[in-house]
mmCIF file of the N, C-alpha and C atoms, coordinates in Angstrom:
data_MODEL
# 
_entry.id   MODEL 
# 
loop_
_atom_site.group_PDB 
_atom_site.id 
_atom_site.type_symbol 
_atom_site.label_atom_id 
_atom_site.label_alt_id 
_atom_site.label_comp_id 
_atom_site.label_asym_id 
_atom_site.label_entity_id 
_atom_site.label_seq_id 
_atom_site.pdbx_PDB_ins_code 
_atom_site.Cartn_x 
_atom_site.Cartn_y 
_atom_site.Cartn_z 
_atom_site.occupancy 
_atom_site.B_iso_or_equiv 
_atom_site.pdbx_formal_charge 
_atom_site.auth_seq_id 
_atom_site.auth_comp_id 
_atom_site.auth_asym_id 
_atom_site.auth_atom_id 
_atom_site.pdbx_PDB_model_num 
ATOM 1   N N  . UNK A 1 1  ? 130.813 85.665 139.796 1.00 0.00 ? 1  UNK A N  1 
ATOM 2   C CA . UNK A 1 1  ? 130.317 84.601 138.951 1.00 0.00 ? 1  UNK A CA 1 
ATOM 3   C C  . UNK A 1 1  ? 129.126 85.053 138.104 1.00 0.00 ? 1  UNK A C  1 
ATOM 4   N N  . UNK A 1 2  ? 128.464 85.975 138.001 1.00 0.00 ? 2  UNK A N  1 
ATOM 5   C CA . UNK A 1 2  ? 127.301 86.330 138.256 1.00 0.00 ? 2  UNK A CA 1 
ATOM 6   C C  . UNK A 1 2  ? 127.238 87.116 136.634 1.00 0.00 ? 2  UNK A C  1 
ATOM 7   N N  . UNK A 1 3  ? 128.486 87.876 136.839 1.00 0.00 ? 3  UNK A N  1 
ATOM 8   C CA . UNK A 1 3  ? 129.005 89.027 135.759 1.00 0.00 ? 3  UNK A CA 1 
ATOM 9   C C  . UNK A 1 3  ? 129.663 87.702 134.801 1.00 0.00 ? 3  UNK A C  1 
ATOM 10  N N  . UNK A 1 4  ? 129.911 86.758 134.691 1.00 0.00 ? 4  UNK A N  1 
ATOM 11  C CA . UNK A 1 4  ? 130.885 85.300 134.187 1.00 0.00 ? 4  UNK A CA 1 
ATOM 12  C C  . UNK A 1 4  ? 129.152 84.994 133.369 1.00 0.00 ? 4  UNK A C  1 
ATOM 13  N N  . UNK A 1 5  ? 128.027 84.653 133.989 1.00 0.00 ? 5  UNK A N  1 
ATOM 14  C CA . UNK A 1 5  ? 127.094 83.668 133.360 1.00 0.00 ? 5  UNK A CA 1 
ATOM 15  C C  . UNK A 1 5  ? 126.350 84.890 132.320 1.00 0.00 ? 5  UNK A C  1 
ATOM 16  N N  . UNK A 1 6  ? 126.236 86.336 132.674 1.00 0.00 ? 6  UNK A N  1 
ATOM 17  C CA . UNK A 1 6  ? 126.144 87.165 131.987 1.00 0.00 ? 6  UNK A CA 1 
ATOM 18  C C  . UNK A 1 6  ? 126.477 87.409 130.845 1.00 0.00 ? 6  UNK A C  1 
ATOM 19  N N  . UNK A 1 7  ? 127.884 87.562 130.747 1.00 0.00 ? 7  UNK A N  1 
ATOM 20  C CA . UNK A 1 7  ? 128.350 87.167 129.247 1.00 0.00 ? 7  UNK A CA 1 
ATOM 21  C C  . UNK A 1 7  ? 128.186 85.986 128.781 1.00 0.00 ? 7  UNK A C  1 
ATOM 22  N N  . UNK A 1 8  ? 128.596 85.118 129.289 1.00 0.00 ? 8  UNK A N  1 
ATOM 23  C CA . UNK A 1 8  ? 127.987 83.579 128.620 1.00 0.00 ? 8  UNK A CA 1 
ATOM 24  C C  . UNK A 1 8  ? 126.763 83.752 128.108 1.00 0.00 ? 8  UNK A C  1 
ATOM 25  N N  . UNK A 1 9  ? 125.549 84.287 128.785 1.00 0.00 ? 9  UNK A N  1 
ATOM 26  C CA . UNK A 1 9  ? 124.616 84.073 128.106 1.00 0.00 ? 9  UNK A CA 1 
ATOM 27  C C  . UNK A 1 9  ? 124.276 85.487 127.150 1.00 0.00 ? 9  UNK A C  1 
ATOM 28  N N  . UNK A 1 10 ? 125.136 86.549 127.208 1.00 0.00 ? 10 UNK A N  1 
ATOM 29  C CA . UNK A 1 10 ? 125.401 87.605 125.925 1.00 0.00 ? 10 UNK A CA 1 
ATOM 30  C C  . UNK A 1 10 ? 125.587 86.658 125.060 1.00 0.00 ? 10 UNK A C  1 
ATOM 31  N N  . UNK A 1 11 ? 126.527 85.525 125.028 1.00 0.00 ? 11 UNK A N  1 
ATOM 32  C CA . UNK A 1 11 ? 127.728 85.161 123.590 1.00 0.00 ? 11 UNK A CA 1 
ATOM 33  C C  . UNK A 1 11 ? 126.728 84.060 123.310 1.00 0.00 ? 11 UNK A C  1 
ATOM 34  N N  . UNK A 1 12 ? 126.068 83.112 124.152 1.00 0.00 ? 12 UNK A N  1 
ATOM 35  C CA . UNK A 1 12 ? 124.779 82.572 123.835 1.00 0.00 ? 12 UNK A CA 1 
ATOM 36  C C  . UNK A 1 12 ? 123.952 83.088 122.889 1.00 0.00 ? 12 UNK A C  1 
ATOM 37  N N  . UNK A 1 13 ? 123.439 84.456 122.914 1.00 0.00 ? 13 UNK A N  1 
ATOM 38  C CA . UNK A 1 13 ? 122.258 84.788 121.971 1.00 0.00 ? 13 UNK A CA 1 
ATOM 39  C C  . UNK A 1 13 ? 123.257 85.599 120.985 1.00 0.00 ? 13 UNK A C  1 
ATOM 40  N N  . UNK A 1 14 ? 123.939 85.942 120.736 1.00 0.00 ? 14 UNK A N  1 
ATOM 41  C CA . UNK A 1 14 ? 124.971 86.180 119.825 1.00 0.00 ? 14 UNK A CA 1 
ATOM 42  C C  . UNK A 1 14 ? 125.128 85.030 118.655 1.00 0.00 ? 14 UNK A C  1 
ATOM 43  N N  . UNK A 1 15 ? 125.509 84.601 119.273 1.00 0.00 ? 15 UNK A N  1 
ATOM 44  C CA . UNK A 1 15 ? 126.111 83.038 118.401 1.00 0.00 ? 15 UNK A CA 1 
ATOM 45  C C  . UNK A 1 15 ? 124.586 82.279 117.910 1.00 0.00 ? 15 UNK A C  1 
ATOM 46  N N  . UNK A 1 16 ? 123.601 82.522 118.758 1.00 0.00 ? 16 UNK A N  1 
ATOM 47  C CA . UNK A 1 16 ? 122.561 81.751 118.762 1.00 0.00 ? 16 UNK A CA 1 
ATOM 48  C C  . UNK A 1 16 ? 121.354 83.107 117.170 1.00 0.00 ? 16 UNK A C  1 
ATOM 49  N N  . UNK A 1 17 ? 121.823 84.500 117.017 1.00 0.00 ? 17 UNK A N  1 
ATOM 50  C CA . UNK A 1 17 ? 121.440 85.435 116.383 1.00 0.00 ? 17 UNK A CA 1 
ATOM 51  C C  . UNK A 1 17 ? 121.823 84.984 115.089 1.00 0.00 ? 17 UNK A C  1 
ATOM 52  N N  . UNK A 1 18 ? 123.476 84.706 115.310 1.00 0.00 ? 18 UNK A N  1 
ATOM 53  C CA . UNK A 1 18 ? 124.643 84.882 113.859 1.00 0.00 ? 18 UNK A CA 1 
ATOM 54  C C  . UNK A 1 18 ? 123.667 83.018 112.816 1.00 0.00 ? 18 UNK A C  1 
ATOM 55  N N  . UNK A 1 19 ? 123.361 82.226 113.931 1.00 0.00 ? 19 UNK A N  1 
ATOM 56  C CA . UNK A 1 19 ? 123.262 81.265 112.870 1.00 0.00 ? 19 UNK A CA 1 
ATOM 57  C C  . UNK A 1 19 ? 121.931 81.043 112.697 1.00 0.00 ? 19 UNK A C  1 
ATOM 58  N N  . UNK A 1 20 ? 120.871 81.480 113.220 1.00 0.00 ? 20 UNK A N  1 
ATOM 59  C CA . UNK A 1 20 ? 119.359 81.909 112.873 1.00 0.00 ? 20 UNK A CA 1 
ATOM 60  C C  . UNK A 1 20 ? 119.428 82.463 111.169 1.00 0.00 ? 20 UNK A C  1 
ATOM 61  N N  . UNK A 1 21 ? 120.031 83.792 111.812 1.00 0.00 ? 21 UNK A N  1 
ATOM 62  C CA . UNK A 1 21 ? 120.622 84.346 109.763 1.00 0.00 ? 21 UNK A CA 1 
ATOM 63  C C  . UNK A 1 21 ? 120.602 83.868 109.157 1.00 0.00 ? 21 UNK A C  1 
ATOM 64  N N  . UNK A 1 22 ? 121.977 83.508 109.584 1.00 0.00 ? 22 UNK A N  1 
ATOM 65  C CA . UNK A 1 22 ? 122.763 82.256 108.861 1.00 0.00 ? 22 UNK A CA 1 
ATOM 66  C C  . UNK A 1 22 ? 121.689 81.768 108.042 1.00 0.00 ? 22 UNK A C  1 
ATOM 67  N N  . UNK A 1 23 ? 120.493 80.642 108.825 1.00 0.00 ? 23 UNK A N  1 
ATOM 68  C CA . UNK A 1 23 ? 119.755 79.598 108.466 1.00 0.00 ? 23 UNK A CA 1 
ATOM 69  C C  . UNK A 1 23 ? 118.766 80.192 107.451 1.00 0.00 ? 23 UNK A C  1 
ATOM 70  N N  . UNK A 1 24 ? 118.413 81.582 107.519 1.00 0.00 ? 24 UNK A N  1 
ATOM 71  C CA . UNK A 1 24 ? 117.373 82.562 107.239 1.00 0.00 ? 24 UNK A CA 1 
ATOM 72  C C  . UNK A 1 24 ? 118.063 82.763 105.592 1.00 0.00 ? 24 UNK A C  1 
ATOM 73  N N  . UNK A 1 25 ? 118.713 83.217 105.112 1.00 0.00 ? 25 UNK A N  1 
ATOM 74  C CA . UNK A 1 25 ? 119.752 83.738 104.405 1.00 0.00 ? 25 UNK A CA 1 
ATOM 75  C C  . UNK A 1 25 ? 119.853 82.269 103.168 1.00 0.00 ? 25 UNK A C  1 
ATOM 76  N N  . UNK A 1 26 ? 119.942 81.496 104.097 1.00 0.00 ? 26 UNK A N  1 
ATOM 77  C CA . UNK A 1 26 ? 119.944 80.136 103.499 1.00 0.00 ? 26 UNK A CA 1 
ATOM 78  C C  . UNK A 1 26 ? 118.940 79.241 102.893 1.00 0.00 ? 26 UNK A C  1 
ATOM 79  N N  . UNK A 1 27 ? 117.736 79.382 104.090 1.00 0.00 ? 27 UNK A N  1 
ATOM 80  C CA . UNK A 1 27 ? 116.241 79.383 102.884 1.00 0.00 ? 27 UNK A CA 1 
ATOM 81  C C  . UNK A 1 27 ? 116.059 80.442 101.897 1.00 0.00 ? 27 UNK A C  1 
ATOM 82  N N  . UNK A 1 28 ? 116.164 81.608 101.772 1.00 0.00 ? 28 UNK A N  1 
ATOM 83  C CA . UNK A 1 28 ? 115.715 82.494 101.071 1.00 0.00 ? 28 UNK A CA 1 
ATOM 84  C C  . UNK A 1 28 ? 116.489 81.839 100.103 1.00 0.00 ? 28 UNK A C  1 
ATOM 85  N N  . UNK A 1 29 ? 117.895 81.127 99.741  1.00 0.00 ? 29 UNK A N  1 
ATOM 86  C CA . UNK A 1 29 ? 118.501 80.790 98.425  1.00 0.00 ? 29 UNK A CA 1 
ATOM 87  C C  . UNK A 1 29 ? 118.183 79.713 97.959  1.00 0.00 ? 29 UNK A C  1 
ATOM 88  N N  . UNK A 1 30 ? 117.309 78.603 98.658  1.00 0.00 ? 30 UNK A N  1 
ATOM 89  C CA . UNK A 1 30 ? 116.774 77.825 98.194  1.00 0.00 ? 30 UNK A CA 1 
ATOM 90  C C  . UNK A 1 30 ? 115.260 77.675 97.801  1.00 0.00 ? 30 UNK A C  1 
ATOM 91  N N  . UNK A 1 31 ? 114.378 79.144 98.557  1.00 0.00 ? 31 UNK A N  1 
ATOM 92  C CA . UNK A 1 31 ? 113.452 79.128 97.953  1.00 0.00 ? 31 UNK A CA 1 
ATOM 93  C C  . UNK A 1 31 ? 113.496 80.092 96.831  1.00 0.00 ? 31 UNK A C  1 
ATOM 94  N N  . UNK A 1 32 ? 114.306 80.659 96.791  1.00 0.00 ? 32 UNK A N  1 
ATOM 95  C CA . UNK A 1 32 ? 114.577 81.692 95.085  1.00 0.00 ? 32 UNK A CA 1 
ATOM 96  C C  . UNK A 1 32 ? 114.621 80.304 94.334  1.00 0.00 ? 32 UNK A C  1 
ATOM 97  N N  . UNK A 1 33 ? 115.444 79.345 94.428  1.00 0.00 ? 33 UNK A N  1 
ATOM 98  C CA . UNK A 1 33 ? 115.552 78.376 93.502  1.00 0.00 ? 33 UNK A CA 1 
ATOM 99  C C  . UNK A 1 33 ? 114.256 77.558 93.082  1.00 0.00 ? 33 UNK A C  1 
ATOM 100 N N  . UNK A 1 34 ? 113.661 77.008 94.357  1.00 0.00 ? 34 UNK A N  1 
ATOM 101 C CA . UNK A 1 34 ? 112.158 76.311 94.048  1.00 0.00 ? 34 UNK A CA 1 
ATOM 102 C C  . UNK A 1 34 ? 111.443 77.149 93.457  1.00 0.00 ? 34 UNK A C  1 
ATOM 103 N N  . UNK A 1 35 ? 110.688 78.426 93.564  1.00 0.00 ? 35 UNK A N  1 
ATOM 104 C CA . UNK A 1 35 ? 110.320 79.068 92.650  1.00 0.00 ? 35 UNK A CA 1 
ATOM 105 C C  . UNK A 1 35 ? 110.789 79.471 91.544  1.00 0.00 ? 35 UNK A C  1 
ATOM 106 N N  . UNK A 1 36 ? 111.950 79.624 91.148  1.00 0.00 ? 36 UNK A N  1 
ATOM 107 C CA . UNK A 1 36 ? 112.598 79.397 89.537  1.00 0.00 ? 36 UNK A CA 1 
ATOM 108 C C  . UNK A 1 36 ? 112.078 78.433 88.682  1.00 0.00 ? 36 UNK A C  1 
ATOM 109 N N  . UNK A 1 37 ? 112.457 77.319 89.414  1.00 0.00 ? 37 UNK A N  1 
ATOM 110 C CA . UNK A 1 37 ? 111.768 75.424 89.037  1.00 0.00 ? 37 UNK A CA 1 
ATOM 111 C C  . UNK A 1 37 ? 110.489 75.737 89.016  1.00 0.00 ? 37 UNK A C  1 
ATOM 112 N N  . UNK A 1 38 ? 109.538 75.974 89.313  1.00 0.00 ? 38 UNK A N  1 
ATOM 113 C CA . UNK A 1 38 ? 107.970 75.893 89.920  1.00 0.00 ? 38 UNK A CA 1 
ATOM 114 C C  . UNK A 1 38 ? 107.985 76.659 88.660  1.00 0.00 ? 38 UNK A C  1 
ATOM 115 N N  . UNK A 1 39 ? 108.496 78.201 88.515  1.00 0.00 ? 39 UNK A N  1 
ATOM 116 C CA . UNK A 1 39 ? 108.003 78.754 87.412  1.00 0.00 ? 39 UNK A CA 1 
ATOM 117 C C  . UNK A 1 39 ? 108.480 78.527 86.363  1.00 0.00 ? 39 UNK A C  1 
ATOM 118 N N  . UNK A 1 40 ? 109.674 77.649 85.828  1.00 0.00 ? 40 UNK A N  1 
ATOM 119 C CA . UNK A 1 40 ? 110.006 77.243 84.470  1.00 0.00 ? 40 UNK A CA 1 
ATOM 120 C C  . UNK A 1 40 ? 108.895 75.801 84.006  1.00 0.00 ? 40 UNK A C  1 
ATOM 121 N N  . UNK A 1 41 ? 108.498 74.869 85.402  1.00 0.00 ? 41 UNK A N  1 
ATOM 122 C CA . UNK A 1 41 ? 107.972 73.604 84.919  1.00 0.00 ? 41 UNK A CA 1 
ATOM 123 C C  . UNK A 1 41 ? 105.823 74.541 84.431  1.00 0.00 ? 41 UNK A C  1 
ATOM 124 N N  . UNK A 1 42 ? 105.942 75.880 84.864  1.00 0.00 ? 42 UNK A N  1 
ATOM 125 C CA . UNK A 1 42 ? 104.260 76.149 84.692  1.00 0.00 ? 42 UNK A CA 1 
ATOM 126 C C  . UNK A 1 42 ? 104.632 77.156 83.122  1.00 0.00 ? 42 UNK A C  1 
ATOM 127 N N  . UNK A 1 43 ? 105.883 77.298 82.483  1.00 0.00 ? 43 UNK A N  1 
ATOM 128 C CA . UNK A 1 43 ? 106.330 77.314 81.330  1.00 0.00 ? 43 UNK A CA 1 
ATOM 129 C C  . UNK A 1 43 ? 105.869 78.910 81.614  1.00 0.00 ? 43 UNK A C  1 
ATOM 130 N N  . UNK A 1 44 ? 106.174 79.416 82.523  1.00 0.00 ? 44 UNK A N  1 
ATOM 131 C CA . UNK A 1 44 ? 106.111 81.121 82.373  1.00 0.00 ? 44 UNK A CA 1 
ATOM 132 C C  . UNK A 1 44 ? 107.877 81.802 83.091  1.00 0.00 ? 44 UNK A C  1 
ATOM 133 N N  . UNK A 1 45 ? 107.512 83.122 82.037  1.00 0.00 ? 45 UNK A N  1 
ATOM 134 C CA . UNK A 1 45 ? 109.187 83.396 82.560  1.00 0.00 ? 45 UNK A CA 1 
ATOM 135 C C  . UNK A 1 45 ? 108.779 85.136 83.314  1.00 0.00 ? 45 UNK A C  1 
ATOM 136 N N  . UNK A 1 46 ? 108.767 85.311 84.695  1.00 0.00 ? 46 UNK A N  1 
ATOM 137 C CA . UNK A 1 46 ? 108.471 86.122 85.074  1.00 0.00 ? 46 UNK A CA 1 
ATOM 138 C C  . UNK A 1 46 ? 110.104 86.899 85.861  1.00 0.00 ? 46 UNK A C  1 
ATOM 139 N N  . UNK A 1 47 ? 109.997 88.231 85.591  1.00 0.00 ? 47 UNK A N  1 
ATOM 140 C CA . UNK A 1 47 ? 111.052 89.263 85.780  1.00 0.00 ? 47 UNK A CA 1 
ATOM 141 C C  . UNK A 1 47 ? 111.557 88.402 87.487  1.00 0.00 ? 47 UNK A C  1 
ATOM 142 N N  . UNK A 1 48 ? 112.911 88.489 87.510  1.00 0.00 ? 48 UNK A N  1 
ATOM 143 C CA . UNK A 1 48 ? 114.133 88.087 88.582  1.00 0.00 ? 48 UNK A CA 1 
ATOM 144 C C  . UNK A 1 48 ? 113.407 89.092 89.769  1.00 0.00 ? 48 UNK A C  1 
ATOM 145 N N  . UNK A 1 49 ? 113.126 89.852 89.468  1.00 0.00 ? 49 UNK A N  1 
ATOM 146 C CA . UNK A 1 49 ? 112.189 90.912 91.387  1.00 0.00 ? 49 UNK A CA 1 
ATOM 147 C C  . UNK A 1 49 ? 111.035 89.819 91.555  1.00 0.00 ? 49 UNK A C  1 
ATOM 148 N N  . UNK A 1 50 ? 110.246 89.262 90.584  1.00 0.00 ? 50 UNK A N  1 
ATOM 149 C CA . UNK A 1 50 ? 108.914 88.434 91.338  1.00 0.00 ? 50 UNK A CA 1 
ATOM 150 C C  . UNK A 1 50 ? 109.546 87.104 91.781  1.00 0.00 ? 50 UNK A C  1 
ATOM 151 N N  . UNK A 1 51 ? 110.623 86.747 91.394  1.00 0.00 ? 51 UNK A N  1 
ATOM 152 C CA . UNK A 1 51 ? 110.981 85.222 91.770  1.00 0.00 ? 51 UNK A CA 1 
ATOM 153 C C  . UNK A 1 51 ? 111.369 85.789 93.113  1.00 0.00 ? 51 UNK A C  1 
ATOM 154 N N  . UNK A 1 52 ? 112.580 86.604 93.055  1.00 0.00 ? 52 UNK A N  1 
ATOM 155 C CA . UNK A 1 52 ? 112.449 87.183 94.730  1.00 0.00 ? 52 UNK A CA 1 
ATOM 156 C C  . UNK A 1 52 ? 111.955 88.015 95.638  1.00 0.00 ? 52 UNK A C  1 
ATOM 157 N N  . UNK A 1 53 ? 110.719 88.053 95.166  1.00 0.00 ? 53 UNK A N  1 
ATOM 158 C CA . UNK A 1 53 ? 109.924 88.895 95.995  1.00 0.00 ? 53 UNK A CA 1 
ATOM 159 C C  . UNK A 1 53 ? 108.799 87.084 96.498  1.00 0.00 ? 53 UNK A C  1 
ATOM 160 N N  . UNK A 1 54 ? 107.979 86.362 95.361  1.00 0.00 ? 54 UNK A N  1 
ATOM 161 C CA . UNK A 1 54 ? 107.785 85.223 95.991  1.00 0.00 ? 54 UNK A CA 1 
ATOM 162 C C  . UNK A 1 54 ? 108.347 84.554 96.827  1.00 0.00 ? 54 UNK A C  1 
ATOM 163 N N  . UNK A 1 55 ? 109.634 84.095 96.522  1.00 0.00 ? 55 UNK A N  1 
ATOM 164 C CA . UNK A 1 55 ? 110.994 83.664 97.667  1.00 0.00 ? 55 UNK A CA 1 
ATOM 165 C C  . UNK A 1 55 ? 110.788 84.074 98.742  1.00 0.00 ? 55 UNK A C  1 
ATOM 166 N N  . UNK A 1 56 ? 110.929 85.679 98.941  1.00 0.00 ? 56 UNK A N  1 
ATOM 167 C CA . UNK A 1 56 ? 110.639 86.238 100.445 1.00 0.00 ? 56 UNK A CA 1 
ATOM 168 C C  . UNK A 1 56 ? 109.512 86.082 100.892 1.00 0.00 ? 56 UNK A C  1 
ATOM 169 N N  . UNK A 1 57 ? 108.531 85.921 100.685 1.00 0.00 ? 57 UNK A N  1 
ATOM 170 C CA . UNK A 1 57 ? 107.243 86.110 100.917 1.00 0.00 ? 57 UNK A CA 1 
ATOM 171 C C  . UNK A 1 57 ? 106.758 84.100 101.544 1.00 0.00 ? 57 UNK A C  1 
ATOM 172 N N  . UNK A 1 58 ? 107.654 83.689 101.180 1.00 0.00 ? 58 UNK A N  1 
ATOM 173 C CA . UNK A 1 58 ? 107.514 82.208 101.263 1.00 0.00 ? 58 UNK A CA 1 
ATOM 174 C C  . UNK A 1 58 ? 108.796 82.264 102.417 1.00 0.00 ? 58 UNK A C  1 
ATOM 175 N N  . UNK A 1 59 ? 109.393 82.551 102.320 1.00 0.00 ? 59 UNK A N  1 
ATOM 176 C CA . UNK A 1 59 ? 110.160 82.252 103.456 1.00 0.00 ? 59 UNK A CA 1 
ATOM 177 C C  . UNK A 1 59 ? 110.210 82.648 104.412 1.00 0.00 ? 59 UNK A C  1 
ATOM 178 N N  . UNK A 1 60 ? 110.037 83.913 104.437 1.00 0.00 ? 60 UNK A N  1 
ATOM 179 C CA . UNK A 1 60 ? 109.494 84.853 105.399 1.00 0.00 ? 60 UNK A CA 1 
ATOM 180 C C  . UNK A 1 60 ? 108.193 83.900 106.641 1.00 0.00 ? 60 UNK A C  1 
ATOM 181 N N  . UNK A 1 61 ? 107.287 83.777 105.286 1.00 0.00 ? 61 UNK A N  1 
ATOM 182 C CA . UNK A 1 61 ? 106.535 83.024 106.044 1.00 0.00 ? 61 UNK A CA 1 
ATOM 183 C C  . UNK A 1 61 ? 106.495 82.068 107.001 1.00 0.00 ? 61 UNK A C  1 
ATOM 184 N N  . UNK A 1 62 ? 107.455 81.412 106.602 1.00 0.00 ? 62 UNK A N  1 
ATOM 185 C CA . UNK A 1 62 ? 108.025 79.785 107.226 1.00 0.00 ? 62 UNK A CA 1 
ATOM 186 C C  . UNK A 1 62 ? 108.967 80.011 108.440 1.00 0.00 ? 62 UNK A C  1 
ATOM 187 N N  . UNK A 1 63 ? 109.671 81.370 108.230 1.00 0.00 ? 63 UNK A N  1 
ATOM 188 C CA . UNK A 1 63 ? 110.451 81.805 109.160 1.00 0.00 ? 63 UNK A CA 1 
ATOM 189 C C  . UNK A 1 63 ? 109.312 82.341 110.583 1.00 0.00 ? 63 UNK A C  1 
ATOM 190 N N  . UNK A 1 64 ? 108.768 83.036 109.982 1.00 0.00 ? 64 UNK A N  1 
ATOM 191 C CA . UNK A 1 64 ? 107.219 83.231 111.449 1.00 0.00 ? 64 UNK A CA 1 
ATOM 192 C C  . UNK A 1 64 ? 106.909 82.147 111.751 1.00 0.00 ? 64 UNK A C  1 
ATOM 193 N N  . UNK A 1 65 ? 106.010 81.378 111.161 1.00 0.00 ? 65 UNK A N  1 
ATOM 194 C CA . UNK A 1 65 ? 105.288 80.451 111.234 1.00 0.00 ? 65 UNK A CA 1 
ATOM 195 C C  . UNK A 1 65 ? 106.374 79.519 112.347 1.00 0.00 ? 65 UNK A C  1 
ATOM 196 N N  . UNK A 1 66 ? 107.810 79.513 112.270 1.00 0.00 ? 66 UNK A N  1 
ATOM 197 C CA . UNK A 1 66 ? 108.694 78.053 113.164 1.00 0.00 ? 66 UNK A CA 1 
ATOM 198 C C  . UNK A 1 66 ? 108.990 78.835 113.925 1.00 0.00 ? 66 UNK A C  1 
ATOM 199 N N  . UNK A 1 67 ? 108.617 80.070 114.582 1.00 0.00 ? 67 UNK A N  1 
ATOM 200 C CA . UNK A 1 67 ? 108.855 80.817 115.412 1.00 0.00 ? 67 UNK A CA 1 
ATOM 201 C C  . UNK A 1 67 ? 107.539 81.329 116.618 1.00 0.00 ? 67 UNK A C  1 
ATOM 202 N N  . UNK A 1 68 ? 106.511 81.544 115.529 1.00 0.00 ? 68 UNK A N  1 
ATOM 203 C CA . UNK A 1 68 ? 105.452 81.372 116.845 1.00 0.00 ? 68 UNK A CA 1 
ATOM 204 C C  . UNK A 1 68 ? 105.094 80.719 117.585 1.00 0.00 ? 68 UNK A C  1 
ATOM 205 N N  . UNK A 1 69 ? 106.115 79.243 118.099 1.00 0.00 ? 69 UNK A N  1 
ATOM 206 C CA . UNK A 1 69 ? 105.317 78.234 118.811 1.00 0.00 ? 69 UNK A CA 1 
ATOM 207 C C  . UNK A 1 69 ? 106.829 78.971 120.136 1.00 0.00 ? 69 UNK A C  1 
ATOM 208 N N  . UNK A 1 70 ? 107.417 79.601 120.056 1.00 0.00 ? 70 UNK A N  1 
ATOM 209 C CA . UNK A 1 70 ? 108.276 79.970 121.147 1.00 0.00 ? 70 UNK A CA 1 
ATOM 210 C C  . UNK A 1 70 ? 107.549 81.268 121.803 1.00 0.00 ? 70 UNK A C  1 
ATOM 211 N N  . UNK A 1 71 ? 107.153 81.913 121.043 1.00 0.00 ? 71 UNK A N  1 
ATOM 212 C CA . UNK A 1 71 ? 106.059 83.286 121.501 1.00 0.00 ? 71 UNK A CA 1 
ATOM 213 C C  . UNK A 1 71 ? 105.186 82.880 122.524 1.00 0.00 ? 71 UNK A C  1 
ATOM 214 N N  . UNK A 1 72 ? 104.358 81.822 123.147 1.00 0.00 ? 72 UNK A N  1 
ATOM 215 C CA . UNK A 1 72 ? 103.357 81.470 123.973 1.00 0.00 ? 72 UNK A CA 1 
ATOM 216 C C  . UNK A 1 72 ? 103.899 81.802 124.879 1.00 0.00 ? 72 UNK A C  1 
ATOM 217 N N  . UNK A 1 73 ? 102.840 82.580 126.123 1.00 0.00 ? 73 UNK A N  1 
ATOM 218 C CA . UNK A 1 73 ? 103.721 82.494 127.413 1.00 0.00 ? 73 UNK A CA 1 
ATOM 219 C C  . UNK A 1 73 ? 103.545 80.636 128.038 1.00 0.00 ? 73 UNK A C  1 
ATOM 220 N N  . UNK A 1 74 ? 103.996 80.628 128.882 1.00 0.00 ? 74 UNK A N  1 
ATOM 221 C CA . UNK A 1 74 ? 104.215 79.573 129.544 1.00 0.00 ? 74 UNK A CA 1 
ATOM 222 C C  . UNK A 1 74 ? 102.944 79.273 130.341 1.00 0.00 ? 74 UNK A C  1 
ATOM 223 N N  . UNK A 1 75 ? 102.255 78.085 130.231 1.00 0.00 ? 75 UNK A N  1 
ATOM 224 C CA . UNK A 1 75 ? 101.130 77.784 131.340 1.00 0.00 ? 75 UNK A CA 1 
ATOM 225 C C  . UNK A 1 75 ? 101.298 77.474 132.694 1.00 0.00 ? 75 UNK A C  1 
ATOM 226 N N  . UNK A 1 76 ? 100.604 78.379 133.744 1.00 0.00 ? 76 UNK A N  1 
ATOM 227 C CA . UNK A 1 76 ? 100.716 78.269 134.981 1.00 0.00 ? 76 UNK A CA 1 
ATOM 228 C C  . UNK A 1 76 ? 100.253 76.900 134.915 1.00 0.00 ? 76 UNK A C  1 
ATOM 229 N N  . UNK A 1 77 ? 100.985 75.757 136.161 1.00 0.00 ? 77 UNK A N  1 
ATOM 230 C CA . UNK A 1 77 ? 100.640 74.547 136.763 1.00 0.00 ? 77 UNK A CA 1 
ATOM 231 C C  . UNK A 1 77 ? 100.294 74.725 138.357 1.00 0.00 ? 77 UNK A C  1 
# 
């Protein structure tokens, strides 16, 4: 049984890896877009590498940032 919950919990963080991406992959295309908007409404047109290099840098961020509250160890009671 033992070797049974093993893989289960392999295909757990598998599946649990594939749609993190997934989700990751998926802000980065919507913050390429908000910064497009952000920089057409401040009426400047800056080269397609700074919109996605801002993008990453913003998402990136947001991606740490909803992730360090799982990093804590656990408080002894």
């Amino acid at each position: 049984m033992r070797i049974l919950d093993a893989f289960g919990s392999l295909a757990s963080a598998l599946l649990a890896g594939i749609v993190m991406l997934a989700f990751a992959i998926l802000s980065l295309f919507v913050t390429v877009f908000v910064v497009d908007i952000a920089a057409s409404i401040a009426r400047l047109d800056p080269a397609d590498g700074f919109v996605v290099l801002g993008a990453t840098i913003l998402a990136g961020t947001a991606i740490i940032a909803g992730g360090m509250g799982f990093a804590r160890p656990e408080e002894q009671t």
